[in-house]
N, C-alpha and C positions, 0 to 999 in steps of 0.2 A: 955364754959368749955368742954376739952375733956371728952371722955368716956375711961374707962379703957379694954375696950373691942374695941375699936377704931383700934389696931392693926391686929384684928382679919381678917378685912378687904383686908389688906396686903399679908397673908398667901399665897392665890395663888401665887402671883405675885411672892414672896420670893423662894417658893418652884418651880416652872417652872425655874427663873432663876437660882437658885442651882442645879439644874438638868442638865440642859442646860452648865453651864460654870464649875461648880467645879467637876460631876462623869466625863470626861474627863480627869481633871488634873489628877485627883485622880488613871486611869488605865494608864494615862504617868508616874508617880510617881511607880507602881507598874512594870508596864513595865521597868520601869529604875533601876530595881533591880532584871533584868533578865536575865539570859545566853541564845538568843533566836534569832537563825538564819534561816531566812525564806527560805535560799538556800537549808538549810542541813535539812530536816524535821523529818531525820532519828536521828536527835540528840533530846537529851529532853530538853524543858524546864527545865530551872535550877536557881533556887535564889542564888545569885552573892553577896546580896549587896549592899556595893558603889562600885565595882569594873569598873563599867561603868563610872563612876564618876573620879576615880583615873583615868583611862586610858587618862581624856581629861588634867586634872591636876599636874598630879605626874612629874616632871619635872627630870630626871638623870641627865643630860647634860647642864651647864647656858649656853655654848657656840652652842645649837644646842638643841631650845626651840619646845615643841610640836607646832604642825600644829592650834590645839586650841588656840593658845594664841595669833599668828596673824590673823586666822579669827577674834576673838574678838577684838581688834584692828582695824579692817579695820572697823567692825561692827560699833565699836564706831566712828571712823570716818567718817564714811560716814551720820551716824545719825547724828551727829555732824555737821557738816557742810550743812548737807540737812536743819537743824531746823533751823544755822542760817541763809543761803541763804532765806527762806522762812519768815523769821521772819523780816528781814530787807526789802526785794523786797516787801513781803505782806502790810508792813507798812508804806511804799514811794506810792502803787497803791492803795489804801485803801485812803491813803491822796488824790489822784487823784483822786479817784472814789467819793469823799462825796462833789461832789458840783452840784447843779441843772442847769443842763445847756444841751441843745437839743442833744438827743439821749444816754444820760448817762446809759438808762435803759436799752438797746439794750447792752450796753456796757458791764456794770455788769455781765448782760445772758450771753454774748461771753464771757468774763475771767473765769465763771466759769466750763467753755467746759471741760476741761481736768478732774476736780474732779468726773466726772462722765461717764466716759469714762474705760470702764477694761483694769487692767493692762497689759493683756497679746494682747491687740488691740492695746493700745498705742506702745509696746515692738515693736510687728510686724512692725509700721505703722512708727515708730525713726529708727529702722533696715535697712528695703527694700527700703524705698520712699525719706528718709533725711539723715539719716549716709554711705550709701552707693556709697564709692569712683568713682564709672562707672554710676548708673543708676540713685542715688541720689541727692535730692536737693544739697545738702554740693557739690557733688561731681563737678556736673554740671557744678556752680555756680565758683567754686574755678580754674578749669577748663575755665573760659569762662574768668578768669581773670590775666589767665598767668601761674597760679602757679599750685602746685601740690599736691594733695588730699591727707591728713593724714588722713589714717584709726583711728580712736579716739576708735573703740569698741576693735581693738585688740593690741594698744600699749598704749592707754590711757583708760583703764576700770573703776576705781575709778572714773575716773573725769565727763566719759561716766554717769554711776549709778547714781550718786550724779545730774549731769543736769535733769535726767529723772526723778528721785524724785524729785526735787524742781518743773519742770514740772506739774507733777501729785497732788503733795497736797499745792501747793502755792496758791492756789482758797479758800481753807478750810482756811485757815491762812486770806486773803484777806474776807472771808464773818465773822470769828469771829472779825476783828478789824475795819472792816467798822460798824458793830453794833453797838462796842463801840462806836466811832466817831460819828455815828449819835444820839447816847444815851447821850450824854453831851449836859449840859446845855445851852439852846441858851442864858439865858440871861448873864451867865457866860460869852461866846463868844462877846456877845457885849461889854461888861466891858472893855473885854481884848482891843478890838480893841479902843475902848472911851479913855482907858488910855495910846494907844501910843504902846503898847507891839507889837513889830514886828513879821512879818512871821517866820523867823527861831525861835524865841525865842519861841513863842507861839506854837511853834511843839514840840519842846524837853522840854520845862518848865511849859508847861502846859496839852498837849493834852496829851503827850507819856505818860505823870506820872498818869493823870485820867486813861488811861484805860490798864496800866501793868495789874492789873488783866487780862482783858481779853487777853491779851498776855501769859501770862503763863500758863490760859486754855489751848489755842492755841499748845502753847508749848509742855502741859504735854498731849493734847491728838493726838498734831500730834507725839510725841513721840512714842506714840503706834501704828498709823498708819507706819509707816516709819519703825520701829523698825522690821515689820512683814512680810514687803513688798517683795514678793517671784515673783512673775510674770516677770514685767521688769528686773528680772536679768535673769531669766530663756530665756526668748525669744531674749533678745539680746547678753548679753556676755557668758549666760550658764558655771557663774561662773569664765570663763577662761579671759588670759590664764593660765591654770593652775590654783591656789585658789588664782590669784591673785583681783579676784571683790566676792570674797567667801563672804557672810555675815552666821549671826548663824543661820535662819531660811533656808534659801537654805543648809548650814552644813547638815539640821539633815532630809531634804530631801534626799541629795545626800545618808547619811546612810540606810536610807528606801531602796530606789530606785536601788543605785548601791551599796552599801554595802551590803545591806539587814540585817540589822542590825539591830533590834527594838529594843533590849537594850539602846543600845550606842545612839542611836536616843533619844528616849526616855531620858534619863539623860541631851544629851543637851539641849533638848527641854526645861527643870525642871529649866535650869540653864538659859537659856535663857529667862523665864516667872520671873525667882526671881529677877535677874538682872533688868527686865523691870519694876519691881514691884518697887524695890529700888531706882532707879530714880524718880518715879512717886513720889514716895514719898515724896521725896526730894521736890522736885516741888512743891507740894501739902502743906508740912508746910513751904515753904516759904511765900506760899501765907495767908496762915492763921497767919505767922508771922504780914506781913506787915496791913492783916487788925484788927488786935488786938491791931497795933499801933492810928486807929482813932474811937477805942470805950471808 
């Protein structure tokens, strides 16, 4: 039987991490309700408000929408399609990867080279050594074949970002579904094969359905991973051309950095954690839907 003082235990723990992730929010949050330009020092600080807020939002014009609403857009798409490239490849190499046979473990080690690799190494190292039309593997290669080298960082940037995230966190995805997969039942597995149930079947009608849970961990936390990811855009498309590979965490740097804006920074930033929050959520009682279906 617990003790009613059991949680007392906890305290640290609670209090370091509320300190650590929420006094941050909490001066974004304050900061996003400020008229507060780091160019102009000779101006005051000044409490705005939402006016930071309306500025990303307030729409005049349907024919000639704020710059905010296709960052957000690209954001989502590119989140979007990173989660499902990662989620579908993860769970084809995941299948690959769960069978005991010589050198698998060598193998595992190598796939998951990239998840731990920084992103602004990786940016550099897809930039100068592989996307690069003259010096580049791509280039080389495409080159050595007749044809002729499509710059992909400066006429294809979406498609650029979106390879180099599924790159980067397809390993994370690939070690929470390999878990699963090894976590299911062996004598279940033998049933299935005793009773005749085929390869393809036994992937989609048996394996995939055990361990969706850990797919939409997966999901819900590469979600946050992905959603945040600043470096490879910086090192390679640096946003461009123009705010066409813009996502909302590189936004509310560029306002920092080249605005100098900490308001307006600050506000996206708030909108950009609620938004992440929202999805999460999402995610999170779906899963608590589906397993309150087998209690």
């Amino acid at each position: 039987m617990k003790r009613k003082t059991d949680y007392h235990y906890l305290l640290p723990a609670i209090i370091v991490v509320a300190v650590m992730t929420q006094v941050p929010f909490l001066l974004t949050l304050i900061f996003s309700t400020l008229r507060w330009n780091l160019s102009r020092p000779d101006i005051p600080r000044v409490f705005t408000g939402f006016s930071n807020y309306l500025y990303f939002l307030k729409i005049e014009n349907w024919h000639e929408l704020p710059v905010f609403y296709g960052i957000l857009w690209q954001t989502i798409f590119i989140t979007g399609m990173t989660l499902i490239l990662c989620s579908v490849l993860g769970f084809l190499l995941a299948l690959l990867f769960d069978h005991n046979i010589p050198g698998i473990n060598f193998a595992r080690t190598l796939i998951l080279g990239p998840f731990f690799v920084m992103s602004t190494a990786s940016g550099v190292i897809w930039k100068t050594t592989i996307f690069n039309t003259t010096f580049g593997w791509y280039g080389v290669i495409v080159k050595a074949l007749g044809g002729t080298p499509v710059d992909w960082i400066s006429y294809h940037p979406m498609a650029t970002i979106i390879t180099l995230f599924t790159w980067q966190w397809m390993p994370f995805f690939i070690l929470v579904l390999l878990a699963g997969l090894q976590g299911l039942d062996q004598d279940l597995m033998d049933c299935m094969r005793l009773d005749g149930v085929g390869w393809l079947q036994g992937i989609f009608r048996i394996k995939l359905p055990l361990i969706m849970n850990h797919l939409r961990v997966a999901i819900m936390l590469g979600l946050i991973f992905v959603i945040k990811e600043f470096g490879l855009i910086l090192t390679t498309t640096a946003g461009g051309p123009g705010t066409r590979s813009y996502t909302l965490p590189y936004y509310v740097y560029m306002q920092v950095f080249s605005a100098n804006n900490v308001g307006r920074a600050g506000a996206l930033a708030a909108m950009t954690v609620v938004l992440t929050l929202v999805i999460v959520n999402l995610i999170y009682r779906s899963i608590e839907r589906r397993n309150s279906k087998y209690l």
